[in-house]
N, C-alpha and C positions, 0 to 999 in steps of 0.2 A: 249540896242541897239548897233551894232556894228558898229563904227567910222571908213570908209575908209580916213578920214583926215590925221591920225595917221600915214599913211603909207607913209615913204619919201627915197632915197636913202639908200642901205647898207652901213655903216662907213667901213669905208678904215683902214688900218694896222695903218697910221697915228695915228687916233683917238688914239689908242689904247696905244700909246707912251709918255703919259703923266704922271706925275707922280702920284704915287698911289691915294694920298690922295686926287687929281683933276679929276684923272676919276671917284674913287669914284661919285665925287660931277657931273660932264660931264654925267655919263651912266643915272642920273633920268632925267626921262619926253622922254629916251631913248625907243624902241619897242624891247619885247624879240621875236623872231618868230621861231617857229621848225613847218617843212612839214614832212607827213608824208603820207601813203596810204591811214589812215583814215581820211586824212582831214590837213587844216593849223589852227593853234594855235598860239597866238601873246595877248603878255601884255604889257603894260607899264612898267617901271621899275620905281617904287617908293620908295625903300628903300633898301639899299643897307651897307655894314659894309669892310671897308677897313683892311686889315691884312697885315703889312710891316714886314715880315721873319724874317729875321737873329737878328733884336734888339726887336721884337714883342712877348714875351711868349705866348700869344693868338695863333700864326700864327703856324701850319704844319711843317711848314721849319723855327722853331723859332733854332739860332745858325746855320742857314746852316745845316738843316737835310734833306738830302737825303736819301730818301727812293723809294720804288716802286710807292705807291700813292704820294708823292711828285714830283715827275720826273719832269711832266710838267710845274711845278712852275718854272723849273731853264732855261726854254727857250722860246722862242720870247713870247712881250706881244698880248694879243689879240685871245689867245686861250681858251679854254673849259676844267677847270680844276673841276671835277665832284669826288665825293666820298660820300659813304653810313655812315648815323651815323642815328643810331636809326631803321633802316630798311627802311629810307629813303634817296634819291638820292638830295644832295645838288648838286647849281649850281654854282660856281666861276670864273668869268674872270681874266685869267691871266695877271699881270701886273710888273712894274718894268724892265729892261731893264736882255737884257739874261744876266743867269746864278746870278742875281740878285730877289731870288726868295719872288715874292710879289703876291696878288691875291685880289681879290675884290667879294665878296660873295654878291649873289642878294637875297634878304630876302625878298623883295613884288614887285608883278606885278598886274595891275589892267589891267583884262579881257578887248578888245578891235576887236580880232577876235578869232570865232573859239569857242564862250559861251557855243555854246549847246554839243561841243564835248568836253570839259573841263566838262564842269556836268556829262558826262556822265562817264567820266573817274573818276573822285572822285565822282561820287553814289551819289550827293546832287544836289538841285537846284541852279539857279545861284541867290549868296547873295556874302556881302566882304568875308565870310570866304573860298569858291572855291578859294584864292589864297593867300592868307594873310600871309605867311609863307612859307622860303625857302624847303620845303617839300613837302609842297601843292603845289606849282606855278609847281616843276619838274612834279609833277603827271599828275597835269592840262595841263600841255600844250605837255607832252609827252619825255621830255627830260630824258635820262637813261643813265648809266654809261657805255653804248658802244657810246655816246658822248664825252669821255674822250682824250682829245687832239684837236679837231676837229678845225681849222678855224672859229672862228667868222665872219671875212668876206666872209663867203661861205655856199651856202646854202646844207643842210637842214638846220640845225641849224644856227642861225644869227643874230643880230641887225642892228637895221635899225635907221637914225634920226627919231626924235620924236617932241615932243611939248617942247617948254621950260615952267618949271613951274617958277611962280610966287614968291615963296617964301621956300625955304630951311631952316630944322632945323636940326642941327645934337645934337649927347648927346653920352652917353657912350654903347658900344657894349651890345650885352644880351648874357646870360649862357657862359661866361667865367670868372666865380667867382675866380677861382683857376689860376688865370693868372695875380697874383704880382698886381705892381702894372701898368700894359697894362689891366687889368680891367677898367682903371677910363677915359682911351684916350677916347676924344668923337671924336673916327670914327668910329660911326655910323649916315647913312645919309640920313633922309626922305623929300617928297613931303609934307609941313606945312602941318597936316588937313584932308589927304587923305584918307581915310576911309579903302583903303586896305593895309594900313601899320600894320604891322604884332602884335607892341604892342606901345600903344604911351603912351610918358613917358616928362617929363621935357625936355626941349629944352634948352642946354648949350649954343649953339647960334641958328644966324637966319640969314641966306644968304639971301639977296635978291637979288645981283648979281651976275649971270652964272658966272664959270670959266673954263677956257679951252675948251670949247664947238666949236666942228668944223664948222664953216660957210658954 
């Protein structure tokens, strides 16, 4: 059933100026939301994997690589840094202060509005797997890589505040095997428990106090 609770103010440019590894942890319990012709679509953000650039082997712009898909990394935080791997459309909020190129990859959103047009758009009914995975969630809620740069604090595409969760655990990234040793960082950062986190694994720690979260 779809929770209009969920829905609170769009986050301001602010939000979006903290440093990587705290919005990381700030965007869960956060609302992903894209409008569109056919309808609005909006998750929760549950799980999330921080990528800090230039000292990051993991990161796009690992040494200050500029490239054409890295562009957006290297200016203002708080935008729509989108690219294709696998033939799917990942989603990444940009972060790090410009020309400081750092990003924040959303790996799970749990369904909140917009279920039946998510089902329909990924051909399954609605269970955890409709989003569980940064692949799934861009399909489900409609996000595509003429997103790419776009304003987070503007709509169509946009988060919005959310719920604060209860309990945070973060651990080490997934499928960056061949990334030294930026494999073993635990920045990656879930919702304790959530059902639509994408794979759960050992918890390295366990927040249970918000950081940086905008009032």
């Amino acid at each position: 059933m779809e929770d209009q609770s969920y829905f609170f103010p769009i986050l301001d440019k602010y939000f979006f100026q903290q440093p990587t590894l705290e919005l990381a942890v700030s965007l869960l319990g956060c609302v992903l939301i894209k409008e569109c012709d056919e309808g609005t679509a909006a998750g929760m953000i549950v799980e999330t994997e921080a990528y800090i650039g230039p000292m990051d082997r993991a990161a796009h712009s690992y040494n200050n690589r500029r490239t054409r898909r890295t562009e957006v990394m290297f200016h203002e935080p708080g935008l729509a840094y989108t690219y294709v791997m696998h033939t799917h459309t990942l989603f990444n909020v940009v972060s790090g202060e410009k020309g400081n190129p750092e990003a924040v990859l959303v790996r799970a959103v749990e369904p909140v509005k917009g279920i039946e047009l998510m089902a329909r758009r990924r051909g399954m009914p609605d269970s955890a797997n409709l989003t569980n995975g940064p692949g799934k969630l861009t399909k489900a809620l409609g996000i595509k890589m003429s997103d790419y740069g776009h304003s987070l604090t503007e709509k169509p595409l946009y988060i919005a505040k959310g719920m604060m969760p209860d309990s945070i655990s973060s651990g080490k990234r997934i499928g960056i095997d061949n990334s030294g040793e930026a494999k073993d960082y635990p920045w990656r950062f879930w919702i304790t428990d959530n059902p639509y986190v994408s794979r759960h694994q050992k918890a390295v720690n366990v927040i249970t106090q918000r950081i940086g979260r905008q009032k």
